[in-house]
N, C-alpha and C positions, 0 to 999 in steps of 0.2 A: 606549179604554184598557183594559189587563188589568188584573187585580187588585192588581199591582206595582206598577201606577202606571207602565207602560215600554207605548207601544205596541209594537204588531207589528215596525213595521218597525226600531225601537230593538232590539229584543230580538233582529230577526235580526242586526242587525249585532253585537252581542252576542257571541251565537255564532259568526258566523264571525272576529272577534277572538281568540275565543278559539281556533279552530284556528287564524290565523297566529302565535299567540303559540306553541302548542305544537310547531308544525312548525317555527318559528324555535327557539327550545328546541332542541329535535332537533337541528335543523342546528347549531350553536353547539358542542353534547357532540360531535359528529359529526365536526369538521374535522380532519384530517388532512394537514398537509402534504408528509409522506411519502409518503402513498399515491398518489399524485400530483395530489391537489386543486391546483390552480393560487393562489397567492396574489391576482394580479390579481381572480379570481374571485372569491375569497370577500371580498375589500373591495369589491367593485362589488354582489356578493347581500350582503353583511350592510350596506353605506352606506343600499343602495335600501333595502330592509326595517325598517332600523330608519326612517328618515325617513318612510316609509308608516306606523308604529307613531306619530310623534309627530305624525304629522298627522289619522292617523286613530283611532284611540287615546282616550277618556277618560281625566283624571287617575289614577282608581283603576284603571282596566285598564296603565296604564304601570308604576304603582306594583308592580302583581302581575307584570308581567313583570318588572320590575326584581330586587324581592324571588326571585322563581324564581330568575333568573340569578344572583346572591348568595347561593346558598342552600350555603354551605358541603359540605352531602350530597351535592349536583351532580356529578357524573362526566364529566369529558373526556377526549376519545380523546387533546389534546394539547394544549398550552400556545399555539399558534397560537389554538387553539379559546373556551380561555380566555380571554387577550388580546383578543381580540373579543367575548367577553360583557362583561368590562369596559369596554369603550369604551361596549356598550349600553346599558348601566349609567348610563355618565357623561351620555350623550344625550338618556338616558330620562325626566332629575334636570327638574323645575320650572325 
């Protein structure tokens, strides 16, 4: 155990949570469905991705994505984009 009280292999998953939550992040402010992002697409990557989130996920790491995505300061390229953070949102809930 590290000083955290988190082994190793806790800690790595850790981290790499936390970069699918900021590259999810990303993607979410990103969508666009003008530019020709496909809708099919982005329900099939953000369906997969969040259910990956709530499987793989601890409560307080969902919670923080959840909070992100609700973070009023949040900039999206479009309302597609949005609409799909809300849903993650709703998925994300206990």
């Amino acid at each position: 155990m590290t000083n955290s009280g988190l082994s190793p292999d806790s800690m790595v998953a850790e981290d790499e949570n936390q970069l699918v939550a900021e590259w999810f992040v990303n993607y979410l402010t990103s969508i666009d469905v003008e530019t020709g992002t496909k809708v099919a697409d982005i329900q099939t990557i953000v369906g997969g991705l969040t259910q990956w989130c709530v499987d793989h996920f601890i409560a307080d790491e969902r919670k923080a994505l959840a909070g992100r995505l609700s973070d009023p300061a949040l900039k999206f390229a479009s309302e597609d984009g949005r609409d799909a953070a809300s849903a993650v949102v709703e998925a994300l809930k206990p």
